[in-house]
C-alpha positions as CSV (number, residue, x, y, z in Angstrom):
1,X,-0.6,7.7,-36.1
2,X,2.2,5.6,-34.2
3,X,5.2,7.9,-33.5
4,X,8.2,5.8,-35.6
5,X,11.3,3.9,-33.7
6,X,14.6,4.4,-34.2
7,X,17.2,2.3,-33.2
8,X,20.1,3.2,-32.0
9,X,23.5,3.2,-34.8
10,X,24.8,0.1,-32.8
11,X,21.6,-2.2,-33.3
12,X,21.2,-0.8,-36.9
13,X,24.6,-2.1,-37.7
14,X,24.0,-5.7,-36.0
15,X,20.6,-5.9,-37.5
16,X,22.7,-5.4,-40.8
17,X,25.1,-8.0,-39.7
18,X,22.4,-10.4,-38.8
19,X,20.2,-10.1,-42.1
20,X,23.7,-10.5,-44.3
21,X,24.7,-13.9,-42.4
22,X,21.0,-14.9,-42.9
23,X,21.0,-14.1,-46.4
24,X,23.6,-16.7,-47.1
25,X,23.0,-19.6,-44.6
26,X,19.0,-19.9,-43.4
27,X,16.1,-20.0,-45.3
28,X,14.5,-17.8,-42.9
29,X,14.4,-14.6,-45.3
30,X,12.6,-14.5,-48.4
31,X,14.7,-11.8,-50.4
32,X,12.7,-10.0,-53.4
33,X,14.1,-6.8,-55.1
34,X,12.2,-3.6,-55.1
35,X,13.7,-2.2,-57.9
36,X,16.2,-3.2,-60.9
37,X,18.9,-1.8,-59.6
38,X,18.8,-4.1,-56.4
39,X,19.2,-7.6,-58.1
40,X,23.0,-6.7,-58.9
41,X,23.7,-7.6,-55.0
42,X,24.8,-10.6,-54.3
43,X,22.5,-10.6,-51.1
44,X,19.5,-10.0,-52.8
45,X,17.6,-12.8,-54.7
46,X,15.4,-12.3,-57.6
47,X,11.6,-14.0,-57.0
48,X,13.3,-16.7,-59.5
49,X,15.4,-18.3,-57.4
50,X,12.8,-18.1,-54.4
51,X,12.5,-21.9,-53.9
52,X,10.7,-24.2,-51.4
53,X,11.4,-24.4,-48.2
54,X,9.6,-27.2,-47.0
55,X,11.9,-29.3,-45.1
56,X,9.6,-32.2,-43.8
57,X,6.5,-32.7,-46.5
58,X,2.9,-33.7,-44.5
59,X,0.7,-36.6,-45.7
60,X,-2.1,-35.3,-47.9
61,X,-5.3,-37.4,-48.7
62,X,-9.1,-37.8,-48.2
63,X,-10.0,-37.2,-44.5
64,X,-6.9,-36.1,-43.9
65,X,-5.8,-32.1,-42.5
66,X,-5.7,-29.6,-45.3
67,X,-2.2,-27.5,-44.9
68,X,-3.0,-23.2,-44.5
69,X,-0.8,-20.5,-46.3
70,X,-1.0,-17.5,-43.8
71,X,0.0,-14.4,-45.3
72,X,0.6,-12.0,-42.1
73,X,1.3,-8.4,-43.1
74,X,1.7,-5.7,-41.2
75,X,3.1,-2.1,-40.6
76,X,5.5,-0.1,-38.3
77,X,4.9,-0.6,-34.7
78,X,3.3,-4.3,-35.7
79,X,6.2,-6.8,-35.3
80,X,5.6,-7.7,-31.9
81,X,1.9,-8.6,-32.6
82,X,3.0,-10.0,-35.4
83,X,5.3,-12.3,-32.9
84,X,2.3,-13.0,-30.7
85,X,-0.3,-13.6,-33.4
86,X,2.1,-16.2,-35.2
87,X,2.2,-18.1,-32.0
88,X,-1.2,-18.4,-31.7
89,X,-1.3,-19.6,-35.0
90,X,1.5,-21.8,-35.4
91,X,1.4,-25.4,-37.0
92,X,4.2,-27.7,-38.0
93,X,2.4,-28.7,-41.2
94,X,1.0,-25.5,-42.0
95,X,2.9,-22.3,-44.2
96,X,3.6,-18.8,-42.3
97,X,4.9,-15.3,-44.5
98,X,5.8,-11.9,-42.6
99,X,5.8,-9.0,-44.7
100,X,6.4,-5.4,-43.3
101,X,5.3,-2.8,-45.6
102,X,7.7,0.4,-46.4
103,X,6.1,2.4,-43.2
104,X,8.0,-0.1,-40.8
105,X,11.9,0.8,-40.1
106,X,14.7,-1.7,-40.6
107,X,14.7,-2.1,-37.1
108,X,11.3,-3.3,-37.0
109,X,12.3,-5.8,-39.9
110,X,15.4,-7.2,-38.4
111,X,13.2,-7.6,-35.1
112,X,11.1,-9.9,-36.6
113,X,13.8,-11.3,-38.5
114,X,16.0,-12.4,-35.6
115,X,13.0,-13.3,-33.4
116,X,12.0,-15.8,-35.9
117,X,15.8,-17.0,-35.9
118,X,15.5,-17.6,-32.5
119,X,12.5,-19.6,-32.1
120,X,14.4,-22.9,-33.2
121,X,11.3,-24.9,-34.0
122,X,10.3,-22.8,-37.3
123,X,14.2,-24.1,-38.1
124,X,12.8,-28.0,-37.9
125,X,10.2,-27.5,-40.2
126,X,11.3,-24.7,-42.2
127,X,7.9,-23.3,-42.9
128,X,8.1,-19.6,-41.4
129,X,9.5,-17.2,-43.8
130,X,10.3,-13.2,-43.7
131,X,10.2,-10.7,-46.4
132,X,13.7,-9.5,-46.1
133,X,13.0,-6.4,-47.3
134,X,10.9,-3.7,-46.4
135,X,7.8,-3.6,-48.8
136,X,6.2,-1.6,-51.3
137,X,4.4,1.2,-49.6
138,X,0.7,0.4,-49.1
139,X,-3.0,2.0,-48.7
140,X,-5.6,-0.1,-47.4
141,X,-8.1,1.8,-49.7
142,X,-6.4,1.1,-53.2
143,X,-5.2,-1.0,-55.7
144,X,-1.8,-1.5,-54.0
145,X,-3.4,-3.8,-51.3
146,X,-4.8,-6.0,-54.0
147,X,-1.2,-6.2,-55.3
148,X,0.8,-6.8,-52.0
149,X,-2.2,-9.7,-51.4
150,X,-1.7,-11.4,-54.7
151,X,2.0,-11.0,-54.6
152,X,1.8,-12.9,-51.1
153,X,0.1,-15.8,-52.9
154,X,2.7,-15.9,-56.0
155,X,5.2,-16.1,-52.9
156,X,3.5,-18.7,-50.9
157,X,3.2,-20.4,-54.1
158,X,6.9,-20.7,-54.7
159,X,7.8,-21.6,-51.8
160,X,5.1,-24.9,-51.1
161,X,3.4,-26.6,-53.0
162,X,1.4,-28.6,-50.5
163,X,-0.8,-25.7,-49.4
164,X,-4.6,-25.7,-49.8
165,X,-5.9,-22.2,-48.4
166,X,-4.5,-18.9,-48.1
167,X,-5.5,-16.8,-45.2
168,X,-4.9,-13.3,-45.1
169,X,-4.3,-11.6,-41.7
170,X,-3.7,-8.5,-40.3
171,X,-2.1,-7.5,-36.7
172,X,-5.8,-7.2,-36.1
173,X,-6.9,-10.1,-36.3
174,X,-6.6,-12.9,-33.2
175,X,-7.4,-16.7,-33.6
176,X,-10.4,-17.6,-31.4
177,X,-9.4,-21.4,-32.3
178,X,-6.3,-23.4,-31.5
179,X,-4.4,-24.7,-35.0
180,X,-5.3,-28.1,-34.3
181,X,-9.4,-27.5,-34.0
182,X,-9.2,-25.4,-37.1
183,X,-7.4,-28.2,-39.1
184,X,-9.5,-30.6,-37.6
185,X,-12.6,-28.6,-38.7
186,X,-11.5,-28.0,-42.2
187,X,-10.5,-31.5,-42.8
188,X,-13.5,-32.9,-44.2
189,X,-15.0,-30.2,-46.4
190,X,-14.0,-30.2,-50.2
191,X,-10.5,-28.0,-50.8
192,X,-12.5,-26.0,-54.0
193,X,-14.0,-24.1,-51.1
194,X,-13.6,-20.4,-51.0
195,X,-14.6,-18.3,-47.8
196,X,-15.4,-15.3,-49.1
197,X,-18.2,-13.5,-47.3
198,X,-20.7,-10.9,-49.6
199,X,-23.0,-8.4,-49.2
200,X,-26.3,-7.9,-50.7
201,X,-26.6,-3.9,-48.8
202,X,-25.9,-1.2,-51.7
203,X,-23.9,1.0,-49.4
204,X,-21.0,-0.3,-50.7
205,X,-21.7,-0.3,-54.1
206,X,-23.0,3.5,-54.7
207,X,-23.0,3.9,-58.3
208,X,-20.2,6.6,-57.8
209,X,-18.1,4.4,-55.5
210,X,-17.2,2.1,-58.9
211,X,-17.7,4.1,-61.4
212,X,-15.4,7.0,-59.9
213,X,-12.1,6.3,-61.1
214,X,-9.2,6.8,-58.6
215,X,-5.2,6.8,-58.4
216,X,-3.6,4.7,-55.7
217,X,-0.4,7.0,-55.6
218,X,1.4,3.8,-53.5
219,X,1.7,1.8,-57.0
220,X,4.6,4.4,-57.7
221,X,5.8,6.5,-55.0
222,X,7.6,5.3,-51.9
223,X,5.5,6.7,-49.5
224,X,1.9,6.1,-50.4
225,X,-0.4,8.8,-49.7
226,X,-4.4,9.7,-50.1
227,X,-5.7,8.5,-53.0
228,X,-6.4,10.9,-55.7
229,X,-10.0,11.1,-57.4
230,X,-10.7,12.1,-60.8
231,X,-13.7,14.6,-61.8
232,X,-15.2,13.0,-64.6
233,X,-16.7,9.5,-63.7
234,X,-16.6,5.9,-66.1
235,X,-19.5,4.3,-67.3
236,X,-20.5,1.2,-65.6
237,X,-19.3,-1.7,-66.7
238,X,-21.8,-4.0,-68.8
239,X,-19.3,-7.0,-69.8
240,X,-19.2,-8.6,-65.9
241,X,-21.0,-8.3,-62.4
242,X,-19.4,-6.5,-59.8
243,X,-19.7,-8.1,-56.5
244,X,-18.2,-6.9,-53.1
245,X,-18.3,-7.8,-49.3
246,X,-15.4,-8.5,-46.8
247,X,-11.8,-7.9,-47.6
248,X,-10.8,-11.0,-45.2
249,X,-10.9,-14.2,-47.2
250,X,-10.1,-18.0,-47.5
251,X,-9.2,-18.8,-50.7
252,X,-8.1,-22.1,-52.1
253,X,-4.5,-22.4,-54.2
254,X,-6.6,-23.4,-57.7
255,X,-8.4,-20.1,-57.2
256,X,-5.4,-18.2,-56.3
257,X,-3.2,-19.7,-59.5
258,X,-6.2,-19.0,-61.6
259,X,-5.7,-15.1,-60.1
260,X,-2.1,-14.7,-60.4
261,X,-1.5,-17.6,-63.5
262,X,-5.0,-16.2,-65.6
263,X,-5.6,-18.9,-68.1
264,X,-8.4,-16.7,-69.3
265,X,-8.6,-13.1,-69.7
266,X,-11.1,-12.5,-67.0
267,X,-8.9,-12.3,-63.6
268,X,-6.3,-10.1,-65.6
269,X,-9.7,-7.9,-67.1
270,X,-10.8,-7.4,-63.8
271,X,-7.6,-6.4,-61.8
272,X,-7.1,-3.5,-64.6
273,X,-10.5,-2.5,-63.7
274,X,-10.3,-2.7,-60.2
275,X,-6.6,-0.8,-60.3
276,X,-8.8,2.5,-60.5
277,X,-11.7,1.8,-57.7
278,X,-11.7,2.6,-54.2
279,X,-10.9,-0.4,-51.4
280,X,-11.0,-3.0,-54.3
281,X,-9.9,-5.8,-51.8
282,X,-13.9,-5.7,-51.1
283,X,-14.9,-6.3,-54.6
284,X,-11.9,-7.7,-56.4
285,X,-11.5,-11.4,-55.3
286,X,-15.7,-11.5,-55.1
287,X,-16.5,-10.8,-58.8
288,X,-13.6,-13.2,-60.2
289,X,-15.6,-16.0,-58.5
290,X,-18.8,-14.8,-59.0
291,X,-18.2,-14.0,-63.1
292,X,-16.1,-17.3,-63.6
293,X,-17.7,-20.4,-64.5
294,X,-15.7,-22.7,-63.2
295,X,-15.7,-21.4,-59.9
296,X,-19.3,-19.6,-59.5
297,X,-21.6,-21.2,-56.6
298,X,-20.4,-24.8,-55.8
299,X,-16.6,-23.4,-54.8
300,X,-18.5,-20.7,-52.7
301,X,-19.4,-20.2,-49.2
302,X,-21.0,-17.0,-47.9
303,X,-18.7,-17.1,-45.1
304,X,-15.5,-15.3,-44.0
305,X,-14.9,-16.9,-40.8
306,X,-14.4,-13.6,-38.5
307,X,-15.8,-12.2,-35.9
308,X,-16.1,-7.9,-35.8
309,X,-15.5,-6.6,-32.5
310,X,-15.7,-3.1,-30.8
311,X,-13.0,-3.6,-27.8
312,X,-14.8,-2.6,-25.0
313,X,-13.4,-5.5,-22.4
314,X,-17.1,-6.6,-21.7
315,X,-17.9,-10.1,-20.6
316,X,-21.0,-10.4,-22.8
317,X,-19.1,-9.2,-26.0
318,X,-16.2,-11.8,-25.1
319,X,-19.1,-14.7,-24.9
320,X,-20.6,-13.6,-28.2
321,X,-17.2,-13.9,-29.8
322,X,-16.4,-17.5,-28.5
323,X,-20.6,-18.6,-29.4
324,X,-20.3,-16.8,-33.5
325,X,-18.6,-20.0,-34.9
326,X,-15.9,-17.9,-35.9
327,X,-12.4,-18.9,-36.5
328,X,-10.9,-15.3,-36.0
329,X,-12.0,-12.1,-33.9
330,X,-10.8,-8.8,-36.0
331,X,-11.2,-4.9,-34.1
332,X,-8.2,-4.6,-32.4
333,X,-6.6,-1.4,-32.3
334,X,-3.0,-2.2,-31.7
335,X,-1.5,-1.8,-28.0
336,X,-4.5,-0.4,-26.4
337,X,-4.9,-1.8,-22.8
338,X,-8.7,-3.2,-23.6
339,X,-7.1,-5.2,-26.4
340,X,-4.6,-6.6,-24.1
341,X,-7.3,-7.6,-22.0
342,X,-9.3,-9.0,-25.0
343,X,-6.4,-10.8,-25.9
344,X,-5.6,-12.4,-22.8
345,X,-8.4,-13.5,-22.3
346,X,-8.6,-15.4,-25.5
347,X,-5.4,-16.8,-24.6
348,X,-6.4,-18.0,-20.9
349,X,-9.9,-19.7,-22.3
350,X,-8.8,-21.1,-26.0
351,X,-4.9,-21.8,-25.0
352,X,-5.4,-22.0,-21.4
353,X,-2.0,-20.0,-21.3
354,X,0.4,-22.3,-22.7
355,X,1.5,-24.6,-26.1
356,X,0.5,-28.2,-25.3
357,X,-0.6,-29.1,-28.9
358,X,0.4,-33.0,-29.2
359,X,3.0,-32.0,-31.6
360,X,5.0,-29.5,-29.1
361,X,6.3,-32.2,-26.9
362,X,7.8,-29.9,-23.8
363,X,6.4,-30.2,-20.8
364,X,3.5,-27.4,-20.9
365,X,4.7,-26.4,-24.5
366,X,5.9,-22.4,-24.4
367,X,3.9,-19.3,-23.2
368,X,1.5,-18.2,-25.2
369,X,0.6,-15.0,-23.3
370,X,1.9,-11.6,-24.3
371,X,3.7,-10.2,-27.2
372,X,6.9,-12.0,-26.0
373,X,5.2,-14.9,-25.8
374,X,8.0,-18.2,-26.9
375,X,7.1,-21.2,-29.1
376,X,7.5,-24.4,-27.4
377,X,11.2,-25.0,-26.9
378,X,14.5,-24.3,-27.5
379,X,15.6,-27.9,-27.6
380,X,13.5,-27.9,-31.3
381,X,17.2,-27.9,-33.0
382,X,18.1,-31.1,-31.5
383,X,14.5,-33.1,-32.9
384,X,15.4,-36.0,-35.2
385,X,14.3,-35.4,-39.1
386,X,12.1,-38.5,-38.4
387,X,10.3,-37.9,-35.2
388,X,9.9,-34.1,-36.8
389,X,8.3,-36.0,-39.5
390,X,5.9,-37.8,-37.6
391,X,4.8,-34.9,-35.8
392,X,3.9,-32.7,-38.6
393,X,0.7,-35.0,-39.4
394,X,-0.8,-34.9,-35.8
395,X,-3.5,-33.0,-34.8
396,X,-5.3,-33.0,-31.9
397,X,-8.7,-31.6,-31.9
398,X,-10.8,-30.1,-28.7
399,X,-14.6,-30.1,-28.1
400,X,-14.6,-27.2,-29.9
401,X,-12.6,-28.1,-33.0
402,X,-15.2,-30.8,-33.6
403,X,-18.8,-28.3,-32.8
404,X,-16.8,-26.1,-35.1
405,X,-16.4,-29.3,-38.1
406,X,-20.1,-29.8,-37.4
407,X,-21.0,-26.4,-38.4
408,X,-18.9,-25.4,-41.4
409,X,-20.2,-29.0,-42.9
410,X,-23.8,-28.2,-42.1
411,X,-23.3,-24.6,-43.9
412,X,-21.6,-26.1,-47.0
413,X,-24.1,-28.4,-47.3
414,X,-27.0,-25.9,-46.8
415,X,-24.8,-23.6,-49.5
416,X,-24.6,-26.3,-51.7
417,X,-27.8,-28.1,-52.2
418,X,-30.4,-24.9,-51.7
419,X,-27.7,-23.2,-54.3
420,X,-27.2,-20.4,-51.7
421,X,-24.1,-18.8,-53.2
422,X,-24.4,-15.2,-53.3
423,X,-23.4,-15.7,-56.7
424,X,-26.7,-17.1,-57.6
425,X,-28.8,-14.0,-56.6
426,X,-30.5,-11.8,-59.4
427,X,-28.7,-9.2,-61.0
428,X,-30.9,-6.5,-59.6
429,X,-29.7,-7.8,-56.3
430,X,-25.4,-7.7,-56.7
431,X,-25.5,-4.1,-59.0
């Protein structure tokens, strides 16, 4: 466990400073209550005035690039990955959330807060927000994941609606991909595509795994702790499948609305079931797909677009990672020297160790390397609303933003007319 920061009084006081005149000027923090006796200050906004801050709106059509939601959620000791990662990841047309859950100290979150204030092309487009307050607490093995995951999307929702996927991400995770080859590559498949990579191994899915019926204590305590595990078990469920597999996922908004909006019982059915299973994050999102209808095989791809990694720095593990087709590498364990070297070296061969995506128009674009790493340049502010306009719509793909558009269009086709979804297996085979 990371030993916690804490600032000195004086930066506590001008982080203070800095996230009131934020508050009432920039549309840099996102501010949601935690409680009911919070939305009585007149610096904290209820999630129904959270608007849209979309300040230049990107041309959408056929053959055109999608526009990505990124969720990026982390925990104390994260914000300066969280820095890094968002540079890597950065894209004018695209959407970007922070969140630091309750673990993190205010330090951390005015941190983040004031480094994203400072980066002055986020202030052109307006499409990087903060949580600008410290989140609910949360346990990657319960139910509160699955709630800080869908409240990310209700979020995201508000605040665009020109989105087409949401992409969760951890500090763990690292873009093997620059922003314009992955928009490139996702611009001709069909936006009713989820990612969401299953598994047909029982290990996962041990009768007493879902049947056992847990208490994430993080739904209603400050400080989450270990889950707690009741003695007598449930019987298993007969009215839907259960399906599980990865917890990282691609999904598109009309999945997502259909999640948090539930026009039919079965997404709200399911979450109250899942509420009381272990790591439901790995089963949740799965069986709403695979028990609905509308969105059961043809919106499907057996696919989460990662790469698992044990960091051990080797050459032959680096080339496996850059040969998989994957979109993001995921195995890092935080400030460990081998990761840095992972990292870098990611940086040196997919960014060649600066910005200089056509849209970034500096000369070299900004670093890229390291956790202090700067996006493009500070002369962003002084852009024209038209030329910023202009920009947002341009990418720029490499060779390997179109081998990657090759392959995710031979593998949707594949899934689509041999009726590979994993939804389509036997019942013997998903229970």
């Amino acid at each position: 466990m990371r030993t916690p920061r804490f600032p000195s009084a004086w930066k506590i006081l001008a982080a203070a400073m800095f996230l009131l005149v934020l508050t009432s000027r920039s549309t840099w923090i996102v501010w949601l209550p935690s409680s009911p006796s919070s939305t009585g200050s007149q610096n904290i906004a209820t999630t129904n005035n959270i608007s849209t801050t979309v300040k230049i709106i990107p041309t959408k059509g056929h053959g055109l690039p999608p526009v990505l939601a990124f969720w990026i959620f982390g925990s104390t000791g994260d914000s300066k990955r969280m820095s890094r990662q968002l540079n890597s990841i950065y894209h004018p047309r695209n959407q970007y959330l922070m969140e630091l859950d309750a673990e993190s100290s205010d330090g951390e979150l005015a941190d983040l807060a004031m480094w994203v204030e400072s980066q002055s092309v986020f202030g052109t487009f307006g499409n990087v927000n903060v949580v600008g307050k410290k989140s609910f607490s949360v346990s990657q093995m319960g139910a509160s994941a699955l709630a800080a995951m869908l409240h990310a999307a209700a979020v995201l929702m508000r605040l665009s609606p020109h989105w087409d996927w949401f992409v969760n991400l951890s500090p763990d995770d690292y873009p093997l991909v620059t922003p314009d080859d992955l928009l490139h590559a996702l611009s001709s498949l069909p936006r009713d595509l989820n990612f969401v990579h299953y598994t047909n191994s029982t290990d996962w899915k041990e009768k007493d795994k879902k049947n056992q019926i847990v208490v994430d204590p993080s739904l209603h305590l400050q400080k989450g702790s270990y889950l707690y595990y009741a003695v007598e078990q449930r019987d298993a469920p007969d009215a839907f499948q259960i399906y599980g597999g990865s917890p990282r996922v691609i999904l598109t908004r009309n999945f997502l609305e259909y999640c948090v909006q539930g026009w039919d019982n079965l997404p709200r059915k399911l979450l109250m079931f899942f509420t009381n299973t272990a790591y439901p994050l790995e089963s949740y999102f799965h069986t709403v797909l695979c028990n609905s209808p509308d969105f059961q095989n043809a919106t499907v791809l057996d696919s989460d677009l990662r790469y698992n990694i044990i960091v051990d720095g080797s050459d032959l593990q680096y080339t496996d990672m850059l040969d998989s087709g994957a979109v993001f590498v995921r195995g890092f364990r935080g400030g460990d020297r081998e990761d840095q070297v992972i990292r870098d070296k990611v940086d040196d061969a997919v960014f060649k160790g600066r910005r200089s995506w056509q849209w970034c128009l500096s000369e070299g674009g900004g670093s890229t390397k390291g956790d202090d790493a700067d996006m493009c340049s500070s002369s962003w502010g002084n852009r024209s609303s038209s030329s910023s306009s202009s920009i947002v719509d341009v990418v720029k793909a490499g060779a390997y933003g179109v081998k990657l558009q090759l392959l995710l269009s031979k593998l949707v086709s594949q899934g689509r007319n041999t009726t590979m979804s994993y939804c389509s297996l036997s019942s013997s085979d998903a229970s």
